[in-house]
matplotlib code that plots the C-alpha trace (Angstrom):
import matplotlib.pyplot as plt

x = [52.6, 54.9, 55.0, 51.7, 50.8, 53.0, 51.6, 48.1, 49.0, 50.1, 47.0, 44.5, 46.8, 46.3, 42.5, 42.2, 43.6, 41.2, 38.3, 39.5, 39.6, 36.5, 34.5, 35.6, 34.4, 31.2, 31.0, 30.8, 29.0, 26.4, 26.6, 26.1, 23.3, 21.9, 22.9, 20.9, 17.8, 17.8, 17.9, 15.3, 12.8, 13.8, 13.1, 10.0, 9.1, 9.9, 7.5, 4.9, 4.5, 5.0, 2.0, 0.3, 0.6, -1.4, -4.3, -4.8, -5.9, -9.3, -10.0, -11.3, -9.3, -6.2, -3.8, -3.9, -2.5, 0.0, 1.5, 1.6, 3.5, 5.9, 6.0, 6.9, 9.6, 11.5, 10.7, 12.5, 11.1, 7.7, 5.6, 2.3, 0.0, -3.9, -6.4, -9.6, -12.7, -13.5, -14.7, -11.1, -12.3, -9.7, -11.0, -7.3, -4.3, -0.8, 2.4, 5.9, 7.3, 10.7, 9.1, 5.7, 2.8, 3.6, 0.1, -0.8, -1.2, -1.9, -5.9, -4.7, -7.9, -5.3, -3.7, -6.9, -6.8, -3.2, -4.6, -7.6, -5.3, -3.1, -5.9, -7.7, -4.6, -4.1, -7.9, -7.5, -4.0, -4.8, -1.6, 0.2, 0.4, 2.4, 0.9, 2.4, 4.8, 4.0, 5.5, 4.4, 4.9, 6.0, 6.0, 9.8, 9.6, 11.0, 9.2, 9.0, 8.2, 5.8, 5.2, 1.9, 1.6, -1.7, -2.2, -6.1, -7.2, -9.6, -12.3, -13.3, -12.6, -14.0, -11.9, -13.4, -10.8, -7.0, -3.9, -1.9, 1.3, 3.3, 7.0, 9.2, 11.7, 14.9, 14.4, 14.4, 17.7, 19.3, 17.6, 17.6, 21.2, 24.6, 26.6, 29.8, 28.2, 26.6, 30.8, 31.5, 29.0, 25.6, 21.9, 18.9, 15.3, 14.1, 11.1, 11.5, 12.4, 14.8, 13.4, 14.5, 12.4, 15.0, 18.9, 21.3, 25.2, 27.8, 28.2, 30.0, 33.6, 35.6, 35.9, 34.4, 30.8, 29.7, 26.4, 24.6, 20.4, 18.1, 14.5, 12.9, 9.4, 7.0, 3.8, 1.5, 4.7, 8.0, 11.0, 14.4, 17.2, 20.2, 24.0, 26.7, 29.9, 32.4, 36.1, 39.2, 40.4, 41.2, 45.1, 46.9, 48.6, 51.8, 53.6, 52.9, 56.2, 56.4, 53.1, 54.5, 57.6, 55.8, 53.0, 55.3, 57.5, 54.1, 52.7, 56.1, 55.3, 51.8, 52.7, 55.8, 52.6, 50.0, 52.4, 52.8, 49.3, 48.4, 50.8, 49.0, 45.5, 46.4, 47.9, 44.5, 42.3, 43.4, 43.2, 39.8, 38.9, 39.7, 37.5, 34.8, 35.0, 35.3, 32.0, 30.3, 30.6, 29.0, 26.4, 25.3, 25.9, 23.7, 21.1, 17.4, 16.9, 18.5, 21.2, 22.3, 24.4, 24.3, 26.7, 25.7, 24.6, 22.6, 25.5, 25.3, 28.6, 27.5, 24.4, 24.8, 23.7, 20.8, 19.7, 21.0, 19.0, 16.0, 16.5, 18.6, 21.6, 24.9, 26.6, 29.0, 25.8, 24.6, 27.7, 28.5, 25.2, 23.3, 20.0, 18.2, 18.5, 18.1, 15.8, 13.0, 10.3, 10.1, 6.7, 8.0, 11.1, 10.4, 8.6, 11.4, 14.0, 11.8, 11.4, 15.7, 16.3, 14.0, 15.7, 19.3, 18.0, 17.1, 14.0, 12.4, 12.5, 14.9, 14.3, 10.6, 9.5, 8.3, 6.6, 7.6, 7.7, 10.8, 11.4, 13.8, 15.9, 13.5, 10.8, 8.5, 7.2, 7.2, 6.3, 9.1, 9.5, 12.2, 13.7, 16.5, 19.1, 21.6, 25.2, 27.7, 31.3, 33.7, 34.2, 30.9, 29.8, 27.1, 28.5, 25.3, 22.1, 21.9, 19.0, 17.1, 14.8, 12.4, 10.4, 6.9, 5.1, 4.6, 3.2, 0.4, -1.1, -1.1, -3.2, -5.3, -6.2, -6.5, -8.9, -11.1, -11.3, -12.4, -15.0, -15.9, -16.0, -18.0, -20.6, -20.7, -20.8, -24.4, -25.6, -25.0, -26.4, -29.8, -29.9, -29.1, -31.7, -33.9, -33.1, -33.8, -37.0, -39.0, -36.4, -38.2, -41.7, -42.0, -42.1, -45.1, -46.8, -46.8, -48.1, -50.8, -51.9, -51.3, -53.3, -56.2, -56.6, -57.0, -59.9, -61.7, -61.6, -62.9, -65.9, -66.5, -66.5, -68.4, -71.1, -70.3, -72.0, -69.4, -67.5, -64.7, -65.2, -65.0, -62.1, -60.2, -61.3, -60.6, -56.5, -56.3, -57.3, -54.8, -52.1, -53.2, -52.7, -49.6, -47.9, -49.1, -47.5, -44.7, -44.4, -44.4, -42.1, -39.8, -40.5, -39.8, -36.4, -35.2, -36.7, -34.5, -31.5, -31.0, -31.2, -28.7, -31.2, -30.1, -32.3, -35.4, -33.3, -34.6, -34.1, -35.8, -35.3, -34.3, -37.2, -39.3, -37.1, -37.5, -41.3, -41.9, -40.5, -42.1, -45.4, -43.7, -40.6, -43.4, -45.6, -42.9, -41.4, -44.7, -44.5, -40.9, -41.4, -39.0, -39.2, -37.9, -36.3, -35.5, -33.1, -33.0, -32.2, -34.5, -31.9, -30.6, -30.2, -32.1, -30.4, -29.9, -30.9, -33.4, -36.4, -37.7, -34.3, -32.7, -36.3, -35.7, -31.8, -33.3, -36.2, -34.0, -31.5, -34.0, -35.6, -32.3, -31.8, -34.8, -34.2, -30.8, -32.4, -33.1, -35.7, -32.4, -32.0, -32.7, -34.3, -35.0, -34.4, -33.8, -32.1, -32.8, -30.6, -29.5, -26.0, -23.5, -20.7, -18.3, -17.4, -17.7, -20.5, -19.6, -19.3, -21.0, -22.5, -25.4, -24.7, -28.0, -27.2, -29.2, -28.7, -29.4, -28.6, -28.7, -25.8, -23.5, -21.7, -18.3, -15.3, -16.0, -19.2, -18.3, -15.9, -18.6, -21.4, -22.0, -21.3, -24.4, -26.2, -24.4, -27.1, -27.1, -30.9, -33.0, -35.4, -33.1, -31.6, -28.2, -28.9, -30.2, -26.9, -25.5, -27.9, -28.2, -24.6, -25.0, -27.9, -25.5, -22.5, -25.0, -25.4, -21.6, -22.3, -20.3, -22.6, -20.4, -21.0, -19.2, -19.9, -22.3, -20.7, -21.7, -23.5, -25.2, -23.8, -24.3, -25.1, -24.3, -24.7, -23.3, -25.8, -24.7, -26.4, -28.8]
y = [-6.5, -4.3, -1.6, -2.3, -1.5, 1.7, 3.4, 2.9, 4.2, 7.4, 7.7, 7.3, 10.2, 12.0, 11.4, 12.0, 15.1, 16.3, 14.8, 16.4, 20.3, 19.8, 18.2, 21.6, 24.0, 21.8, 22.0, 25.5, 26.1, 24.4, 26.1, 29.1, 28.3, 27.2, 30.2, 32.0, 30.0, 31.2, 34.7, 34.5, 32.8, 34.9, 38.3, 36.7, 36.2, 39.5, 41.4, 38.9, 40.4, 44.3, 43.3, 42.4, 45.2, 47.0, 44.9, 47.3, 50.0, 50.6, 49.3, 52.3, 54.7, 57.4, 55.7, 52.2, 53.9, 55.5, 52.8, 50.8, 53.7, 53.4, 49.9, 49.7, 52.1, 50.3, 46.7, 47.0, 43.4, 44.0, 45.1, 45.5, 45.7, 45.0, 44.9, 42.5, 41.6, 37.8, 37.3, 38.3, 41.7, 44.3, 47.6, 49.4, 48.8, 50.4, 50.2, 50.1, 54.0, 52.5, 51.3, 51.6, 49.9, 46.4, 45.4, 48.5, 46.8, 43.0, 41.9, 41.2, 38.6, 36.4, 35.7, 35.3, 31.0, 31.7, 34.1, 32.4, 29.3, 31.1, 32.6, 29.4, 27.6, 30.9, 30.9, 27.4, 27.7, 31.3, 32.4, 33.3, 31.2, 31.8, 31.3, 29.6, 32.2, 33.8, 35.4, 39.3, 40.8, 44.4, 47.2, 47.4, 43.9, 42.3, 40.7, 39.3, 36.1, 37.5, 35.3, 36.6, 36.1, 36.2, 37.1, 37.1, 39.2, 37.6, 39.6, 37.9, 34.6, 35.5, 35.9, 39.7, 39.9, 39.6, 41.4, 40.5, 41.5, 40.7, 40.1, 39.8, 37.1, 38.7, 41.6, 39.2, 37.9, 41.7, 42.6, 39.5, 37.9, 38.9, 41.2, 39.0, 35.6, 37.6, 38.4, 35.1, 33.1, 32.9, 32.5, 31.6, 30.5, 27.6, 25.3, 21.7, 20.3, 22.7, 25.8, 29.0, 31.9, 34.7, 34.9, 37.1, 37.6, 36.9, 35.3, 31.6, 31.8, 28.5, 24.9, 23.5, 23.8, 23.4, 23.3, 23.9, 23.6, 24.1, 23.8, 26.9, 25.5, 28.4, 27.7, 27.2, 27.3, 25.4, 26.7, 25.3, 27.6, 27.2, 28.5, 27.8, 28.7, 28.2, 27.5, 25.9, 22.4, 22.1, 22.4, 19.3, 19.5, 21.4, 18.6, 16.2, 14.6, 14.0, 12.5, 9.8, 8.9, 8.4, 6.6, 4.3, 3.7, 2.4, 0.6, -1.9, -2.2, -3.2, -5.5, -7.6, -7.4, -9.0, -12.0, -13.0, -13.0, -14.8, -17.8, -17.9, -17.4, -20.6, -22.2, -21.9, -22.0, -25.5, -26.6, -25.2, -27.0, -30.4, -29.5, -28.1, -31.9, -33.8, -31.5, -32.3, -35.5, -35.9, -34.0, -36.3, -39.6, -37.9, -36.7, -39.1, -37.5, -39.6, -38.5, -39.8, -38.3, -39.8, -38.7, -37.7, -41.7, -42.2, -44.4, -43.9, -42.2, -41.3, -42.3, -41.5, -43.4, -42.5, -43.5, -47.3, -47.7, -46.6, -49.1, -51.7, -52.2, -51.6, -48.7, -51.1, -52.8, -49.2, -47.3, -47.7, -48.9, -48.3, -48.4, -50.4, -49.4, -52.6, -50.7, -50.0, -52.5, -54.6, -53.7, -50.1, -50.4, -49.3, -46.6, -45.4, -45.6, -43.6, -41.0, -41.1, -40.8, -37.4, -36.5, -37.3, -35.1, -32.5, -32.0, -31.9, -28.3, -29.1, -28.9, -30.3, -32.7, -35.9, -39.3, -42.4, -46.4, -47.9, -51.4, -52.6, -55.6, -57.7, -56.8, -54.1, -51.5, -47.5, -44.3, -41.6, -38.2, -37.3, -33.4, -33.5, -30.8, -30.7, -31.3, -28.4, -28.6, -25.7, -24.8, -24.2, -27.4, -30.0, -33.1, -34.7, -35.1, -34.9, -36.0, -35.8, -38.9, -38.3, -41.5, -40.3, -43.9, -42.8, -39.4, -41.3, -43.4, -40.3, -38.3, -41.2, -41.5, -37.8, -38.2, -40.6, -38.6, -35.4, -37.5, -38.5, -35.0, -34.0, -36.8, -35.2, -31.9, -32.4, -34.3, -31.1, -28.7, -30.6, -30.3, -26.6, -26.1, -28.1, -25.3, -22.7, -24.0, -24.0, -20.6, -18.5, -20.0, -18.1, -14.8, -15.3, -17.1, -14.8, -12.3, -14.0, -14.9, -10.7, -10.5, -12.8, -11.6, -8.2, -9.3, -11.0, -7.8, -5.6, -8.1, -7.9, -3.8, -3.0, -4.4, -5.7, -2.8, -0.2, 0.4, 0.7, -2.1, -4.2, -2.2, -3.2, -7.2, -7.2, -5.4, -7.8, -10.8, -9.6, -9.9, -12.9, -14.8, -12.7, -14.0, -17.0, -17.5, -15.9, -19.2, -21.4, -19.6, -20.0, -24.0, -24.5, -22.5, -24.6, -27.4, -26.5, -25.9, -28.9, -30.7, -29.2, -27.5, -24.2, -21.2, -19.7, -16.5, -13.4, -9.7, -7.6, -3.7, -2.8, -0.7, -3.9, -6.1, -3.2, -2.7, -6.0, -6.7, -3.2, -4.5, -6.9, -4.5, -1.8, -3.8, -5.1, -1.2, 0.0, -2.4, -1.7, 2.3, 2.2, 4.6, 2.7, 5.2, 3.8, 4.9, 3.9, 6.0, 5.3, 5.0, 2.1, -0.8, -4.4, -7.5, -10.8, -13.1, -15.2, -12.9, -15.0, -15.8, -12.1, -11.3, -13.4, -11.9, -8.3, -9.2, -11.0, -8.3, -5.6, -7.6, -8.4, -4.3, -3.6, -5.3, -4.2, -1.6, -1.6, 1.1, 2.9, 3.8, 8.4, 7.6, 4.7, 4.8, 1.7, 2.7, 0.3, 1.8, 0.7, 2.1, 1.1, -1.4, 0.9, 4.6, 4.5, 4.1, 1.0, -0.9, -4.1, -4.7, -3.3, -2.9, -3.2, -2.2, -2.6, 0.5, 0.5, 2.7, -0.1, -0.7, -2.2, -5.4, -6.4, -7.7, -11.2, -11.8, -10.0, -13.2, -16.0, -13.6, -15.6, -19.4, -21.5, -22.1, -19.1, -16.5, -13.7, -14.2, -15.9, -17.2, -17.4, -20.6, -18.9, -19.5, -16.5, -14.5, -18.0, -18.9, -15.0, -15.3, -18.6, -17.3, -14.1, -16.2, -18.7, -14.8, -14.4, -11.9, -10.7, -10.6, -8.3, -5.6, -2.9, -0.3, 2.7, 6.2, 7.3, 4.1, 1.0, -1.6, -1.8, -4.8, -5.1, -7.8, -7.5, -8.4, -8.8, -6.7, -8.6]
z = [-9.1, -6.6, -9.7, -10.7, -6.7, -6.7, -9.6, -8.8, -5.6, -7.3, -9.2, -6.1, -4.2, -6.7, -7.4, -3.5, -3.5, -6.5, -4.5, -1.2, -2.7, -4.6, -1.7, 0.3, -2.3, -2.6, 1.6, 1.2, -1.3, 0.4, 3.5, 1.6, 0.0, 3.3, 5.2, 1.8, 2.3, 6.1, 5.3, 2.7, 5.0, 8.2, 5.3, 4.6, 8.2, 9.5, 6.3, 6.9, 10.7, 9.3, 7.0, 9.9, 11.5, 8.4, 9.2, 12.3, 10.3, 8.4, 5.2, 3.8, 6.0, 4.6, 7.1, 5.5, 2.7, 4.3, 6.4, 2.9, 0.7, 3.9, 3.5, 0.2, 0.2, 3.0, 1.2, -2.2, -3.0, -2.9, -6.0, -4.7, -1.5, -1.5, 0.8, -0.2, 1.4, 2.4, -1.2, -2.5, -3.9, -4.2, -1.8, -1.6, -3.6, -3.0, -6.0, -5.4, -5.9, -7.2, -10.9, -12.8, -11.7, -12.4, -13.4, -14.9, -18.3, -17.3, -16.1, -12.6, -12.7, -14.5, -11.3, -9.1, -9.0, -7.5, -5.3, -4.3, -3.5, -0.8, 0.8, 1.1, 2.9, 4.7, 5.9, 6.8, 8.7, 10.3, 9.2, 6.3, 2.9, -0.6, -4.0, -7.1, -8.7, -12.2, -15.2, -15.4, -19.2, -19.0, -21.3, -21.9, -23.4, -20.7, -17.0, -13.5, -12.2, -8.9, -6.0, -4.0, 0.2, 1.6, 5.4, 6.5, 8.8, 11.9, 14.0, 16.7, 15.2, 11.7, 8.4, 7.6, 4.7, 3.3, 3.3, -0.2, -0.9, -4.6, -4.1, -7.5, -7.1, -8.7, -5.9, -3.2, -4.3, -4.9, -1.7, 0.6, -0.4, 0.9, -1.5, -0.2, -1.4, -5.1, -5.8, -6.5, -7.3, -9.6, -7.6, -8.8, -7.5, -9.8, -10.2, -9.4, -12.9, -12.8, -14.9, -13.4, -12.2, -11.3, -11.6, -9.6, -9.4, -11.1, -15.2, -15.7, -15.1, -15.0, -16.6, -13.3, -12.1, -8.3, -7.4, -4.0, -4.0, -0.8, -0.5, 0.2, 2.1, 2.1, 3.5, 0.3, -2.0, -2.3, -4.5, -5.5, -4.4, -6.5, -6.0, -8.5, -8.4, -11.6, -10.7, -12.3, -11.9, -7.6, -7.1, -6.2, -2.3, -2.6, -0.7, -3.1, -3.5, 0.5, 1.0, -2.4, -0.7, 2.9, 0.9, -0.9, 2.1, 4.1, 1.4, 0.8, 4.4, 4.3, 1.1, 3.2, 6.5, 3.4, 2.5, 6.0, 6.7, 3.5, 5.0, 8.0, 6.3, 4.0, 6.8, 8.9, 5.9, 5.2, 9.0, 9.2, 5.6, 7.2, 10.4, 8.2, 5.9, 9.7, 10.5, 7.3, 7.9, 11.1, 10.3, 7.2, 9.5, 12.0, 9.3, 9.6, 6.1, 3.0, 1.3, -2.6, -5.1, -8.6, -12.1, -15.1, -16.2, -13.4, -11.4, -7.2, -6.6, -2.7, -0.1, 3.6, 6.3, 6.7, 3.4, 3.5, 7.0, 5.2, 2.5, 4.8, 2.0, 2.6, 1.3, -0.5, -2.1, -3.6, -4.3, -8.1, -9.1, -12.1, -13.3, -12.0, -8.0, -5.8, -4.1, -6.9, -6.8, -9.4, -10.8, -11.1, -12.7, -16.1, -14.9, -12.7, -15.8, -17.9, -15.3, -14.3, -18.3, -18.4, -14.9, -16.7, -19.5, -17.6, -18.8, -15.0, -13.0, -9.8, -6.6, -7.0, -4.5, -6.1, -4.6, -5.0, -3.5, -2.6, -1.5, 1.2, 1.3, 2.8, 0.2, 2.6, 0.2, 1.4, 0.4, 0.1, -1.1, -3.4, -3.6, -6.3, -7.2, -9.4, -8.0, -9.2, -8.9, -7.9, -11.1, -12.0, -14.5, -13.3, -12.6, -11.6, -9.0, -5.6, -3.8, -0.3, 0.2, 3.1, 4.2, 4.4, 5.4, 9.3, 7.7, 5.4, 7.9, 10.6, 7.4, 7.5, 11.1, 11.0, 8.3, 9.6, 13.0, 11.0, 9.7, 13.2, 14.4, 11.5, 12.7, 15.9, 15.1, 12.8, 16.2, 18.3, 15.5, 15.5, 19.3, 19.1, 16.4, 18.3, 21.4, 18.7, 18.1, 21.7, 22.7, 19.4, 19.7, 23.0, 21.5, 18.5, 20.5, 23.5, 21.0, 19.6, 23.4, 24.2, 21.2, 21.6, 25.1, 24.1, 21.6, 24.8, 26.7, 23.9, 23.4, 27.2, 27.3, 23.7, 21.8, 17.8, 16.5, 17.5, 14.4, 16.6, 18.4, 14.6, 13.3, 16.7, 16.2, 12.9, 13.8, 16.7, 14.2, 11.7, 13.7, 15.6, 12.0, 10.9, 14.1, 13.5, 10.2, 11.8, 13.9, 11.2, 9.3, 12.3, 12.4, 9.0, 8.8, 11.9, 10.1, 7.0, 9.1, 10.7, 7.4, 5.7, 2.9, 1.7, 3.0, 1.6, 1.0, -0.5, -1.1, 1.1, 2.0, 5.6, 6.9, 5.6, 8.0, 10.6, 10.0, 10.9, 14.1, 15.7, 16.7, 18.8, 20.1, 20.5, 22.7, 24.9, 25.2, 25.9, 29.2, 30.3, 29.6, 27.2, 24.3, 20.7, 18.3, 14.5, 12.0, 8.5, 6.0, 2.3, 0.4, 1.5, -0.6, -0.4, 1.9, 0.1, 3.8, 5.4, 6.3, 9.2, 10.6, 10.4, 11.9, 15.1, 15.6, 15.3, 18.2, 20.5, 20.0, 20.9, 23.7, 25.3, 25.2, 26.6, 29.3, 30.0, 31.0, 34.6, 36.8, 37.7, 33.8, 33.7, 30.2, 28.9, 24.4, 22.2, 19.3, 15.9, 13.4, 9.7, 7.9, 5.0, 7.3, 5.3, 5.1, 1.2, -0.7, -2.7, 0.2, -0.3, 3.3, 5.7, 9.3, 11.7, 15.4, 18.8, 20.9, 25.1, 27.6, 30.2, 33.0, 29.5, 29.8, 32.4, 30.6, 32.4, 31.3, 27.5, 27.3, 27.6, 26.2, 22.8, 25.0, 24.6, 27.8, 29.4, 31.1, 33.3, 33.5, 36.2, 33.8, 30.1, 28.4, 27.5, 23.9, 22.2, 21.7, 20.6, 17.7, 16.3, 16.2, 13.9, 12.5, 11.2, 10.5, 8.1, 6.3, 5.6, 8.1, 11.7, 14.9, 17.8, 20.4, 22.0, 24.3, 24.2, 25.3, 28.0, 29.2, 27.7, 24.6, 20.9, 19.5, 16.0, 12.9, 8.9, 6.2, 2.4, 0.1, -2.9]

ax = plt.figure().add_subplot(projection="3d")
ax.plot(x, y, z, "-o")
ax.set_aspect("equal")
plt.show()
């Protein structure tokens, strides 16, 4: 093993050395191609604000021109400048001096979804943005991959056009790199997936390959930057032999310092067994959950303490026993066997808790629940079950009190529903019934002032009639959805469009607003979908709503609007929910009182009930629906209720 030791030794000094030199020429390498990517973006930076300084002159002017020959001769990397209108139309165009035109023979239209691309994020980030680079054909057979900037130019705050310049990638790397770092090594822009654009510097040279990549992050445009550098196999260190003799010298060392703490390891490793046995064993005596372990033919080989107090046997009466247990009952025992012989089989999942009945010594039967795992040895093989039997007896009859006080709160529950419907009933009679008296009265004093042969006088009777009876259907509507509600039925629901539900609550909200000065202002756009709800019900929560607004509303209120307004609950428009909201600009509601706001028989009213909040809420929440409010910028509260869709 001390040979065995040595010679790996040598190997891993020698495999660290090889790792050592070749994670310094990788260190490098990367900080060269960092250092790279810097100059490349600070190039880019510094002819993206000499572009902007062409944006100064006139489009159409013999200066423009001028400052762009000048430009391209002192930028050997750029191709190409053009000056376009806001619709990307080319007004002046300016070539390189140092080649042909590159796009002398290619449609430059080819390139305009590039183009169009950076000048959109350019437009949008007023500043400027790189396009997607593309291959150029050129008449000596041969081409360049161009990468187009776009810089717009802003008038008082408007995009009047664009400056575009066409850079050709292999020039930015002739141009842009250090000569010192092209000597030695090979650079090269490259797409993601690893396809290169452009190449620069020297050919392969060496049986070793080291790679540095950066991210070039253009705004619009992100390339790979990629350095590699070929090399021969790194040199081992030239005081090889020293470092051995040092490293063999320790490691005997370290191997006589590793036998003498094994000793004491084993030493303490077998005092801290017998603790960890003493421990185990006091835990399990003070366990209240049952403990049995049972071999492979079913015989009780251990039970803890717990266990035999649960069955009240001694442990000398269980361990060693077979089938059957003392403490089966005797009715059960064949059906316990059959279930321990599929258990012994394995043919039940473990760890699956499973009820039974066991019986003590004194014959008292109780329910337990059995988790069973299977017992593994320290080598590995399954010598047989172990088991934790919890006695569950106290838990069944505390499920069966609970249940028969759910029941009990059930009953109580339905007694205070029918008194809260009952509340419903004379709180939503008021406001029909007010309107048929508001109604009739009117009739009275139209008979008083006119004769029955105005026309008008008849088409007034016959409007105030009309609504006389529709509110008074209204009414019974109302008494026979309470009437419903309280026994149990299911409601009379229907599908009904929003600006129904709206139109026919107005009269009502429209005669109280007219009283209070209060101007009502609906929202509901036609292409709404229909509700699946209670007409009459939904009804009621939209006129307490709006009434409660109204009056929130006080004579210090600048202008008085109520706002009834219908929208999808949901941003999207497969949301499956309508959202109606109650808007005032009243005094809005304290924190305090937003607490207790939905709490039966809690008013801030002189002459309320505190239960109108409280039953739209139920009235909503019998919808599926959610009834809530918050507050109005810059004064008053939205109230606002969820409505499923039919």
């Amino acid at each position: 093993m001390l040979v065995t030791l040595i010679l790996s030794m040598f190997s891993v000094l020698l495999w660290l050395a090889g790792r050592y030199e070749a994670s310094q020429v990788q260190t490098r390498l990367d900080r060269d191609a960092s250092d790279a990517t810097s100059d490349i973006r600070a190039a880019l930076t510094r002819n993206a604000q000499t572009l902007q300084a062409l944006q100064f002159a006139a489009a159409d002017a013999p200066p423009w021109r001028q400052q762009a020959s000048v430009v391209l001769r002192d930028h050997r990397e750029l191709m190409r400048l053009e000056w376009r209108d806001s619709q990307l139309k080319t007004i002046q165009s300016v070539d390189t001096p140092y080649r042909a035109p590159v796009f002398k023979n290619f449609d430059r239209g080819v390139l305009q979804p590039e183009v169009a691309q950076a000048c959109s994020i350019a437009k949008r980030q007023s500043s400027p943005a790189y396009s997607n680079s593309s291959y150029i054909p050129q008449s000596d057979g041969m081409g360049l991959e161009i990468m187009d900037v776009c810089l717009p130019v802003i008038n008082d705050g408007q995009v009047t056009g664009y400056t575009l310049a066409s850079y050709a990638l292999n020039e930015i790397l002739i141009n842009q790199i250090s000569p010192a770092l092209l000597r030695s090594r090979e650079i090269s822009f490259t797409e993601a997936d690893g396809t290169r654009l452009a190449v620069n510097g020297m050919q392969h040279r060496g049986s070793r390959l080291f790679t540095g990549v950066q991210l070039l992050d253009l705004p619009g445009h992100t390339m790979v930057l990629r350095v590699d550098s070929w090399r021969a196999a790194p040199d081992v260190f030239p005081n090889v032999l020293t470092a051995l003799v040092m490293a063999m010298a320790m490691a005997l060392v370290t191997v006589l310092i590793m036998l003498a703490r094994d000793m004491r390891r084993r030493q303490q490793v077998e005092l801290d067994l017998a603790d960890a046995l003493a421990f185990r064993k006091a835990m399990e005596d003070s366990l209240v959950t049952g403990l049995r372990a049972r071999d492979n033919q079913g015989m009780i080989t251990y039970v803890n303490p717990a266990f035999c107090e649960m069955v009240g046997f001694e442990s000398k009466e269980l361990l060693g026993h077979s089938m059957p247990a003392p403490y089966w009952p005797p009715e059960m025992i064949d059906e316990y066997g059959k279930r321990q012989a599929l258990r012994l089989a394995g043919n039940l999942s473990s760890r699956e808790g499973m009820e039974s009945v066991f019986m003590r010594k004194n014959g008292e039967r109780f329910a337990v629940l059995i988790f069973e795992a299977p017992l593994i040895n320290a080598a590995g093989a399954q010598t047989g079950w172990m088991s934790a039997i919890l006695d569950i007896s106290e838990q069944r009859r505390v499920e069966e009190m609970s249940r028969a006080s759910q029941e009990r709160l059930q009953a109580t529950a339905r007694l205070a529903t029918v008194g809260e419907m009952a509340s419903l009933l004379s709180h939503e009679l008021n406001q029909p019934l007010a309107a048929i008296s508001s109604y009739a009265t009117g009739s009275l004093n139209l008979l008083q002032d006119l004769g029955l042969h105005d026309k008008h006088l008849a088409q007034s009777l016959s409007s105030a009639i009309e609504r006389i009876a529709q509110q008074a259907e209204r009414a019974g509507k109302v008494i026979k959805s309470v009437h419903d509600f309280v026994r149990r039925r299911d409601q009379a629901r229907e599908s009904v469009s929003p600006k129904t539900l709206l139109d026919n609550v107005m009269p009502l909200v429209s005669l109280q607003a007219r009283k209070l000065g209060v101007r009502v202002e609906v929202q509901c756009p036609a292409d709404l979908p229909q509700v699946l709800c209670d007409r009459t019900m939904v009804e009621q929560v939209l006129l307490n709503l709006a009434r409660n607004g109204m009056q929130a509303m006080n004579e210090d209120t600048p202008r008085k609007v109520l706002t009834l307004a219908v929208r999808r609950a949901a941003s999207n428009a497969t949301s499956r929910w309508l959202e109606f909201s109650v808007t005032d600009v009243g005094s809005g509601i304290d924190a305090q009182i937003a607490e207790k706001l939905f709490t039966p028989f809690f008013t801030t009213k002189s002459e309320g009930m505190g239960l109108g909040l409280s039953l739209c809420r139920t009235v909503v929440e019998q919808h599926g629906g959610l009834l809530s409010h918050t507050a109005h910028t810059p004064r008053g509260t939205v109230f606002s209720f969820t409505l499923p869709q039919s």
